[in-house]
C-alpha positions as MATLAB code, in Angstrom:
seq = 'XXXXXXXXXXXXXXXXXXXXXXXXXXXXXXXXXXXXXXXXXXXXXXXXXXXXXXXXXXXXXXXXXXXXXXXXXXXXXXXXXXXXXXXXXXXXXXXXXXXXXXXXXXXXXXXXXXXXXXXXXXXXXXXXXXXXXXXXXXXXXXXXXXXXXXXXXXXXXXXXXXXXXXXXXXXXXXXXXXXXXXXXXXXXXXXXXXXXXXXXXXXXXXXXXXXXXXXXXXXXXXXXXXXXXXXXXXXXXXXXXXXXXXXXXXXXXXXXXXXXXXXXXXXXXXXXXXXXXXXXXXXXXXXXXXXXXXXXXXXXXXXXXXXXXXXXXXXXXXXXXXXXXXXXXXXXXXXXXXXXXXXXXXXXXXXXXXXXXXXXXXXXXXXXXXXXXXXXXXXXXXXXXXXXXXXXXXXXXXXXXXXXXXXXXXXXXXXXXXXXXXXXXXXXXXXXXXXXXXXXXXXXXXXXXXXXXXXXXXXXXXXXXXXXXXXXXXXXXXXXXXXXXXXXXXXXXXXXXXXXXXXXXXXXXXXXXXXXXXXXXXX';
ca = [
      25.122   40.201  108.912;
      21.172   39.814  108.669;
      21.031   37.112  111.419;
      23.072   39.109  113.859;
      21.170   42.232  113.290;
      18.538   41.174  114.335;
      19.420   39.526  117.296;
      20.737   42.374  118.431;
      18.473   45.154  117.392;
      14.573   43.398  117.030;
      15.156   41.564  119.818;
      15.629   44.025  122.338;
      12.675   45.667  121.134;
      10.337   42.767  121.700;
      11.105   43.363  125.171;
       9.360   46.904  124.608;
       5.754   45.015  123.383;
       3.979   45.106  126.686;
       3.761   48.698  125.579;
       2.586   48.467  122.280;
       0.038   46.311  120.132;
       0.564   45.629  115.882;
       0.457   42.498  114.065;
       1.351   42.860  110.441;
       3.006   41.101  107.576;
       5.969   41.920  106.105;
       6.692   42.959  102.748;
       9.240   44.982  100.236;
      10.105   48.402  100.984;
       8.937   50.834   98.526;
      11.328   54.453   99.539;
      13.527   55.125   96.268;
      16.955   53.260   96.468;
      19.962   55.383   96.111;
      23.065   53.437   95.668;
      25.730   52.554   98.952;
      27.917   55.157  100.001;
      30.342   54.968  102.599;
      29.571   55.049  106.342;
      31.726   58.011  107.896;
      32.287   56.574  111.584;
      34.462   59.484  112.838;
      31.562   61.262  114.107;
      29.742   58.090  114.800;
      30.742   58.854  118.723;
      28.756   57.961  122.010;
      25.764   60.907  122.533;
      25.793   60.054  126.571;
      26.248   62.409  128.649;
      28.872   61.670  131.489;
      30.280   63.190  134.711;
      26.789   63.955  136.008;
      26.838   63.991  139.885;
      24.201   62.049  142.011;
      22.174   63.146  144.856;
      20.125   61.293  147.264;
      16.442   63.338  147.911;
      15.514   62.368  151.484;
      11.705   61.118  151.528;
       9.376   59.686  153.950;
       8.899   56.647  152.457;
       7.363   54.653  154.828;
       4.223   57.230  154.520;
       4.649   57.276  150.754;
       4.394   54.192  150.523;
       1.547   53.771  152.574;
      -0.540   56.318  150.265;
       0.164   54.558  146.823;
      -0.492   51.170  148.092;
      -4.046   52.487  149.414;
      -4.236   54.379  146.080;
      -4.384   51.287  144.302;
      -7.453   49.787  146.732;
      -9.557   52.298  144.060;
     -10.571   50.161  141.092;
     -10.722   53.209  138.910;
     -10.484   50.968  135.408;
     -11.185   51.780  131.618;
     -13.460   49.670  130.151;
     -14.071   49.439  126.442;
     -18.124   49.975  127.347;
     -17.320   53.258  128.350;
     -21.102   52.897  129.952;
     -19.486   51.041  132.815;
     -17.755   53.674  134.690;
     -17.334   53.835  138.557;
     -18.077   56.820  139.534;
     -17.344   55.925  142.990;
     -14.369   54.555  142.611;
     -12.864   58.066  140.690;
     -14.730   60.004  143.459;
     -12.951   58.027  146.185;
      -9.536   58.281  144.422;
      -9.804   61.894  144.619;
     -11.268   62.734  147.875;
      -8.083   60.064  148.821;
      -5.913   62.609  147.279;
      -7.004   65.333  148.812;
      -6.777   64.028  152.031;
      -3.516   62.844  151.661;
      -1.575   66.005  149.791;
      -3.399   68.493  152.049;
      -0.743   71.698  150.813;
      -1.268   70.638  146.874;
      -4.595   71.139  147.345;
      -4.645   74.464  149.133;
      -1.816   75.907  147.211;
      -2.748   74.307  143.304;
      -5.524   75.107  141.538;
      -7.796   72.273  141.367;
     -10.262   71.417  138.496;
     -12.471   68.468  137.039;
     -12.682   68.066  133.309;
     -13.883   65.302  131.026;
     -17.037   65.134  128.441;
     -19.462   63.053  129.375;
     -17.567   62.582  132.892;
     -15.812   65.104  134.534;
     -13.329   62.825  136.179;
      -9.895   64.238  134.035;
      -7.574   66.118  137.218;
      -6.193   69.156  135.917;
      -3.670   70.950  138.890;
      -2.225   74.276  138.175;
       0.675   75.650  140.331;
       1.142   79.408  139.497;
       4.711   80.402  138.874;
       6.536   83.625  139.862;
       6.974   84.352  136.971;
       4.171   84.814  134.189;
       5.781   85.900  131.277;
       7.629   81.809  131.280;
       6.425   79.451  129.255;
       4.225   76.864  131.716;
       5.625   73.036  132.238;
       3.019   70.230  132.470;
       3.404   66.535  133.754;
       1.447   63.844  132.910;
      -0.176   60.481  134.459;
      -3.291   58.896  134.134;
      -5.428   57.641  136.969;
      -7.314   54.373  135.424;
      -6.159   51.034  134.715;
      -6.709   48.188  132.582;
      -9.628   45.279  134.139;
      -7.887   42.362  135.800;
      -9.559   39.370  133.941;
     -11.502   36.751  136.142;
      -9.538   33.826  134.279;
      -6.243   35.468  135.600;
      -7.099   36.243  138.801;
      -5.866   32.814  140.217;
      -2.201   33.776  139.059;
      -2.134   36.788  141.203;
       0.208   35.782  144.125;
      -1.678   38.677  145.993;
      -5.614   40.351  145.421;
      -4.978   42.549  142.293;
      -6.458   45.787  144.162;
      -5.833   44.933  147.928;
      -2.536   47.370  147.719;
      -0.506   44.581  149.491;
       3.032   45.755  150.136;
       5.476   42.692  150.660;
       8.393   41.139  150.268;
       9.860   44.831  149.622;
       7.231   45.833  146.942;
       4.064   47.262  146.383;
       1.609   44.603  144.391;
      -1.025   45.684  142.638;
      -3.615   46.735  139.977;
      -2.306   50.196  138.614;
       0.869   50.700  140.965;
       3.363   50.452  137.696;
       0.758   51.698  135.329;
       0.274   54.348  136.406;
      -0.573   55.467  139.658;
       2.966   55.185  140.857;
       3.835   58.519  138.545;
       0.755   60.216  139.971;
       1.714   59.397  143.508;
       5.112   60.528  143.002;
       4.550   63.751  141.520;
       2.184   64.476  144.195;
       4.451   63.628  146.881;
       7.396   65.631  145.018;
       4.779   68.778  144.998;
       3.585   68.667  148.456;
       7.338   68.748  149.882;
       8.366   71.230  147.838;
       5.425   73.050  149.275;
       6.381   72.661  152.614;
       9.719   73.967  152.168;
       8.170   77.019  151.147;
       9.209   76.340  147.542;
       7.064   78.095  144.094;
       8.378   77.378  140.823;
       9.433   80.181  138.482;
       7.387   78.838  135.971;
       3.723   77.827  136.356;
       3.737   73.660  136.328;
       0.283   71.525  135.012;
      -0.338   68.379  136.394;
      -2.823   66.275  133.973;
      -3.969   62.745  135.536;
      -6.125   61.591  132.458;
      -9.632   59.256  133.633;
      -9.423   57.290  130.429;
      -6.057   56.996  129.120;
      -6.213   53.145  128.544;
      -9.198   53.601  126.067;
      -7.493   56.390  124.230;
      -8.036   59.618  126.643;
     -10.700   61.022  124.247;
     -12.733   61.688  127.351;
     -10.131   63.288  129.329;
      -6.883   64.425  128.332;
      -7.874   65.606  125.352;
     -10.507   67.445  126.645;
      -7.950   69.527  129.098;
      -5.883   69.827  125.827;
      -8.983   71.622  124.608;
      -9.176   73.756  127.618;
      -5.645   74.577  127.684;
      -5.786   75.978  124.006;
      -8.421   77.656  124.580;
      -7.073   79.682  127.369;
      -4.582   81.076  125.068;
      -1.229   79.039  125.751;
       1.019   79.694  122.933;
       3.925   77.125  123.882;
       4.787   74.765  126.468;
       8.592   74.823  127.492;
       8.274   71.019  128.727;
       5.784   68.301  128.679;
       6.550   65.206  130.467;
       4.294   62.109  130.274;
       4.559   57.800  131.209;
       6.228   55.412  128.640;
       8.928   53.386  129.120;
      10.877   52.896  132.718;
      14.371   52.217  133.174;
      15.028   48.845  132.864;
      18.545   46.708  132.534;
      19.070   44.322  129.907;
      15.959   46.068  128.060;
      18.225   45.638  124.595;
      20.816   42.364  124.004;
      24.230   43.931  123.581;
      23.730   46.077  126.719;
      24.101   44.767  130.029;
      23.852   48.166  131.746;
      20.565   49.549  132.812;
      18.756   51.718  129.788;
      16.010   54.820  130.013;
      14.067   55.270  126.879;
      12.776   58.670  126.137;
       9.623   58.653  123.561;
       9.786   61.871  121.461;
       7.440   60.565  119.130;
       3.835   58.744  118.983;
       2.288   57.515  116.117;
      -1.391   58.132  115.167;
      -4.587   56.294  116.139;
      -7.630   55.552  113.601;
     -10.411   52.923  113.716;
     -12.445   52.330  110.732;
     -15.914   49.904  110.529;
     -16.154   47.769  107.734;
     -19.754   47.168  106.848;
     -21.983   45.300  104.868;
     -25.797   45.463  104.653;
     -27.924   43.124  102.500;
     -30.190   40.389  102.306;
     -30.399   37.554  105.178;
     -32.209   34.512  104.940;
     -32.470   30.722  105.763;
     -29.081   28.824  105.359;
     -30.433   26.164  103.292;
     -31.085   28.150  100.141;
     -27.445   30.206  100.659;
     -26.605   33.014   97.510;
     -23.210   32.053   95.967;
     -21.508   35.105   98.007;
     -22.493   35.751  101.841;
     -22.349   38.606  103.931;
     -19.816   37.498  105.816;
     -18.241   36.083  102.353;
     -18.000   39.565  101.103;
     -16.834   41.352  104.026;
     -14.118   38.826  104.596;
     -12.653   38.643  100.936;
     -12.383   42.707  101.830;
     -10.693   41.878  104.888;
      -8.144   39.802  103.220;
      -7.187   42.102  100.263;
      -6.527   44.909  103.237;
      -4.037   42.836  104.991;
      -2.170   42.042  102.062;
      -2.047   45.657  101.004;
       0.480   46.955  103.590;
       1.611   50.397  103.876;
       5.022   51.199  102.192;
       7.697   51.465  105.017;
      10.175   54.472  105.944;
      12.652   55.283  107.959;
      11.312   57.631  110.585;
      13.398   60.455  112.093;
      12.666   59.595  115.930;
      14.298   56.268  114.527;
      17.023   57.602  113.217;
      17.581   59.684  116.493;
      16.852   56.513  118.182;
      19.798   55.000  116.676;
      21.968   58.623  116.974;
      21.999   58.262  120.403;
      21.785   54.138  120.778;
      23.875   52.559  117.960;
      27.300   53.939  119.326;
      26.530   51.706  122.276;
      25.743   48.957  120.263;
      27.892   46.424  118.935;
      30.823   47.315  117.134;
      30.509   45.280  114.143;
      27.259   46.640  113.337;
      28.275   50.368  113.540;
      28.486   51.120  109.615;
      24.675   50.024  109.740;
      23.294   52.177  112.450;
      25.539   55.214  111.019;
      23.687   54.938  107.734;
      20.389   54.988  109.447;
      21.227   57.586  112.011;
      22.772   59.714  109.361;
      20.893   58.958  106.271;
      18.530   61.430  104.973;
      14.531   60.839  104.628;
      13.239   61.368  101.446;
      16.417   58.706  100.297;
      16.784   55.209  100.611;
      20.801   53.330  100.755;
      21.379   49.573  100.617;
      22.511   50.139  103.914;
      19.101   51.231  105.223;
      16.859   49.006  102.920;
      19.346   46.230  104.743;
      18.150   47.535  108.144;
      14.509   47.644  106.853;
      14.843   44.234  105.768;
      15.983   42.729  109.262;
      13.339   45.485  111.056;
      10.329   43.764  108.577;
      11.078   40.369  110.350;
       9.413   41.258  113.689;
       6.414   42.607  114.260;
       6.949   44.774  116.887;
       9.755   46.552  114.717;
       8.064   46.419  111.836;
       5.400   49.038  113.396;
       7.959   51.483  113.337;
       8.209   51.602  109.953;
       4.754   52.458  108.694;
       1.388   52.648  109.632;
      -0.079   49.597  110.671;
      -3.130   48.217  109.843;
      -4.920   45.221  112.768;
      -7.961   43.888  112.100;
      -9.283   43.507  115.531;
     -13.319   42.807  116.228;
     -16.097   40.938  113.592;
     -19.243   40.554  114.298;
     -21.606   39.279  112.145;
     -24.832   36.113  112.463;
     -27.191   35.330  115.460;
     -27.920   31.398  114.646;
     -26.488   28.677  113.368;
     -29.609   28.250  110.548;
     -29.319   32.012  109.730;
     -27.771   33.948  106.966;
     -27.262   37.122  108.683;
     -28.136   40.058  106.436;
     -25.500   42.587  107.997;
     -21.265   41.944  108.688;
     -19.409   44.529  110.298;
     -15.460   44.205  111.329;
     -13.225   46.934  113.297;
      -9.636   47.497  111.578;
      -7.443   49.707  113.816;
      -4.564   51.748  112.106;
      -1.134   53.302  113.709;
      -0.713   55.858  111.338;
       2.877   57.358  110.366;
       3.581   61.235  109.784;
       1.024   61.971  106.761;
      -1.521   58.970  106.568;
      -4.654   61.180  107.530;
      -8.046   59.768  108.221;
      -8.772   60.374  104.425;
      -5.480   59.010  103.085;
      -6.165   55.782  105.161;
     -10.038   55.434  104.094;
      -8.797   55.608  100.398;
      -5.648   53.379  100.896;
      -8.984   51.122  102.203;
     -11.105   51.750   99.015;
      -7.864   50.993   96.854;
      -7.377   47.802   99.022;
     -10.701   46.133   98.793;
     -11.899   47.402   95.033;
     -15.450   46.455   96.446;
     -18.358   49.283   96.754;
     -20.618   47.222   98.348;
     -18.484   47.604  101.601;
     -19.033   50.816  103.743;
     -16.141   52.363  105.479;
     -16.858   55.003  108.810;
     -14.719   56.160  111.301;
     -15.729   55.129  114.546;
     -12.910   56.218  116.384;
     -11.538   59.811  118.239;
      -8.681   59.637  115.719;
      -5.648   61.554  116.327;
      -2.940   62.276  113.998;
       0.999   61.275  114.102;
       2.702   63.706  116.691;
       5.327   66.116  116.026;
       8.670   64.963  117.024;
      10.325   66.361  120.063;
      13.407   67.942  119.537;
      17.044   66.223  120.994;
      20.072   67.370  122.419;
      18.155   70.846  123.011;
      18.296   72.129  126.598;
      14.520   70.499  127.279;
      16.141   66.745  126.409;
      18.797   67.448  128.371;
      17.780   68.569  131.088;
      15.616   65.228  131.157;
      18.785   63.476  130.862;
      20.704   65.434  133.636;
      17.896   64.402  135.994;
      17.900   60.966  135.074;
      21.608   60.479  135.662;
      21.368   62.610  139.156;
      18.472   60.162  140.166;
      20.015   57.048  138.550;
      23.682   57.587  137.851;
      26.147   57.705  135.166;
      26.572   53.665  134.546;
      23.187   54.119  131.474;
      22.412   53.744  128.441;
      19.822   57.212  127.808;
      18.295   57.330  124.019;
      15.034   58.955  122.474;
      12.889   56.200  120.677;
       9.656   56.286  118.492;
       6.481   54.864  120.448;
       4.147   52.891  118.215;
       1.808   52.819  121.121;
       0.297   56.075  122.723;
      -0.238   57.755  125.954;
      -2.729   60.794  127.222;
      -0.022   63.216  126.069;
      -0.162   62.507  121.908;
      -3.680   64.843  122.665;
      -0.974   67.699  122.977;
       1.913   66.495  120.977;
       0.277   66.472  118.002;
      -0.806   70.574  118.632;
       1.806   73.165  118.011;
       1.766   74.185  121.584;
       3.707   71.432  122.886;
       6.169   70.176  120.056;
       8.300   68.807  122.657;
       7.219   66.157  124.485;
       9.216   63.390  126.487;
       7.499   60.097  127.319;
       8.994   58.074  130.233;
       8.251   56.298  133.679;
      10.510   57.611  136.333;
      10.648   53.995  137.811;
      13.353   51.258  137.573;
      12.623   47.825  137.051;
      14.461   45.151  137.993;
      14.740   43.244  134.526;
      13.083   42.815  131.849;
      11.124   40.051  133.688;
       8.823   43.436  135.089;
       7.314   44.080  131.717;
       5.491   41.457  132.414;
       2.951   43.081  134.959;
       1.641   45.768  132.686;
      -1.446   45.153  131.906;
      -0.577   41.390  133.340;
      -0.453   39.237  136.397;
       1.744   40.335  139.744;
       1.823   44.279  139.209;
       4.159   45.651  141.319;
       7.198   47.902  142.036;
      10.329   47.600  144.536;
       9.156   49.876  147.347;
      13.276   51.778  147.575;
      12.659   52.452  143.627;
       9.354   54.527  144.623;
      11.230   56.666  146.756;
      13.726   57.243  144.118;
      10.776   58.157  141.825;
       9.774   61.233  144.181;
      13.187   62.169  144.228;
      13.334   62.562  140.276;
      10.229   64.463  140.290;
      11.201   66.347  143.453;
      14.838   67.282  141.706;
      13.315   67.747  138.218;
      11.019   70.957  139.363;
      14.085   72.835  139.997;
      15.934   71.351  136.985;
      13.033   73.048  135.290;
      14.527   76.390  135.782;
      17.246   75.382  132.999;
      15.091   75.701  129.781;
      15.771   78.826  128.448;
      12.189   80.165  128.524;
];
């Protein structure tokens, strides 16, 4: 039973690790255990929702096309040093944009946010009617750097905005300026057809959401508080996009929907003592020290739990799953948090073998930069190393920092935050009208023949900045683009970026049909 588990279930989710970074090692689960009780199948049934009718939005996709593909000639990318910024490159993008959705700019409400750079977009598109709560949609506008050692793999230049061989290549075009493009274009018909929404939509396109979006999104987040907005009725932001074959066991073509993020934290490690000449060396070094602490921190794991965006995960994705396996899934989709069965310490046990999966059971810990020594003859008198946490519902900066100090049993070691840690988010509610109306569009867009199922993102996008606030508990995280296979992935954040240049249009026609969908929610 173990060995087929996890071919079927940890497998699938490797597919999903282009989108999300942990490297831990396994070990037991510490949740009470509560003795097996039978699995009641009977209500185990498919969640999908069926007998949705397609449409077909006519676009102009020649021109479309034509404006992402330039969009992506704007190398507006993150990098760590957030020193090196191009401020032309943002400033082009936008005065692009304006150009190109003339009637979003005249009818929208345009501003500039960010701290130290005011690069964040933030559109506002007044509704009829005031007293609804407002909608916002997110997308980011930077990308990740394209590597000089990988530019020789590119079959085209990474930010030439080549369209060929019926797609559009480039730096950016899946992740994510396609969403920004698409909501744009979506907006600026919907204009021209004379159309307002009832509600007052937000468009957010973050400046730094591949370095964490402290500069941007969570800045408008600020702003948006601030002016008093009690509750959003949707929030919409990138994740996953449809893609067939994205978990073994299903053939047919699958849309995630993140309604969960974990947290972010990055603590320094430091030591500061006494240097010297590397012939007369103390019995414990700096870098000695620092890595003993290192060592005890990795093999001091978080305990693991079953989250509840996993067990709607598996609500909504288990039924679809292979038969044999059902009892399993039902135990995790129906079992209860603060309880543990053999059933679900058996699904923990096959999750713990991957490390992608893994991550979804607790926070994470990844020790990822040390620095220490300037010459080979020199004991350096300073260490310092960078661990990065993915922190679960409850592990707060402080309970992480003493988990740390527990850990390493060392005082010589100094611990500071160094990052714009944010918290787990809330977890967006499913089957309410929000979720499916998401799913209703999807189908329209897509059609019936999918797999649709909320899932728990170990990664993070511009919109945790508002899920974890109590004005938008419900947020839905996915790309409104369909891949081809699973063979895609492979361009986020890596070589040959692109997207089929008919899936684009299909894009604007989910955001263009979505809008009125929006009218649904029941405030």
């Amino acid at each position: 039973m173990k060995s087929s588990f996890r071919v079927i279930y940890y497998t699938g989710i490797c597919s999903l690790a282009l989108f999300f970074s942990c490297n831990q090692k396994a070990s037991q689960s510490t949740p009470e255990e509560k003795p097996a009780a039978p699995v009641n199948l009977e209500n185990f049934t498919s969640m999908q929702m069926t007998g949705i009718e397609q449409i077909t939005v006519d676009v102009d996709l020649d021109a479309a096309v034509k404006r992402l593909s330039k969009a992506v000639t704007f190398p507006t990318i993150s990098n760590q040093d957030r020193s090196d910024f191009d401020t032309k490159a943002f400033e082009g993008y936008h005065k692009f944009l304006e150009q190109s959705y003339p009637l979003v700019h005249k009818t929208l409400k345009k501003e500039l946010h960010g701290d130290p750079r005011p690069y964040s977009l933030l559109y506002t598109w007044e509704g009829k009617d005031p007293s609804l709560e407002p909608a916002l949609f997110y997308a980011h506008q930077d990308v990740v750097p394209v590597p000089e050692e990988s530019r020789d793999q590119w079959k085209v230049e990474p930010f030439a905005g080549t369209v060929k061989d019926g797609y559009i290549w480039g730096r950016g075009v899946l992740d994510d300026k396609n969403q920004i493009h698409a909501i744009l274009e979506a907006a600026e018909m919907k204009i021209k057809e004379g159309w307002q929404p009832a509600r007052t939509i937000y468009f957010v396109f973050g400046q730094d959401e591949e370095v964490g979006g402290a500069e941007g999104a969570k800045k408008i987040a600020d702003v948006l508080e601030e002016r008093g907005i009690k509750r959003f009725a949707y929030v919409m932001d990138e994740s996953a996009p449809l893609t067939p074959g994205i978990f073994p066991g299903i053939k047919d073509n699958t849309a995630l929907i993140g309604i969960a993020q974990k947290g972010f934290i990055s603590l320094e490690l430091a030591i500061h003592g006494i240097g010297g000449h590397s012939s007369m060396p103390p019995e414990e070094s700096n870098i000695g020290i620092l890595a003993e602490a290192i060592t005890k921190l990795e093999a001091a794991p978080f305990p693991y739990k079953i989250h509840p965006a996993v067990r709607s995960q598996y609500r909504y994705m288990g039924p679809e799953l292979d038969e044999t396996m059902q009892p399993l899934y039902a135990a995790v989709a129906f079992g209860k948090d603060d309880e543990l069965t053999d059933m679900e310490k058996k699904f923990i046990e096959a999750m713990t073998k991957n490390e992608v999966t893994r991550a979804m059971l607790h926070t994470t810990i990844a020790v990822t930069m040390f620095n220490a020594g300037i010459k080979d003859n020199v004991l350096p008198p300073s260490a310092t190393a960078v661990v990065n946490f993915r922190p679960m519902p409850g592990d707060t900066p402080e309970v992480i920092i003493q988990h740390v100090k527990n850990a390493i049993q060392d005082d010589r070691i100094q611990i500071r935050d160094i990052s714009a840690s944010t918290p787990a988010t809330n977890i967006a509610e499913v089957g309410n009208p929000a979720y499916k109306m998401l799913e209703k569009t999807i189908r329209q867009i897509y059609g019936n023949d999918l797999i649709v199922s909320p899932f728990f993102v170990i990664g993070g996008s511009d919109s945790k900045h508002f899920q974890a606030r109590d004005f938008a508990p419900d947020v839905y995280t996915i790309t409104a683009i369909q891949l081809e296979n699973t063979e895609e992935f492979k361009g986020f954040h890596g070589v040959n970026e692109r997207i089929l240049v008919d899936e684009f249009g299909k894009s604007i026609g989910f955001f263009y049909t979505i809008f009125d969908n929006l009218k649904e929610l029941q405030n």
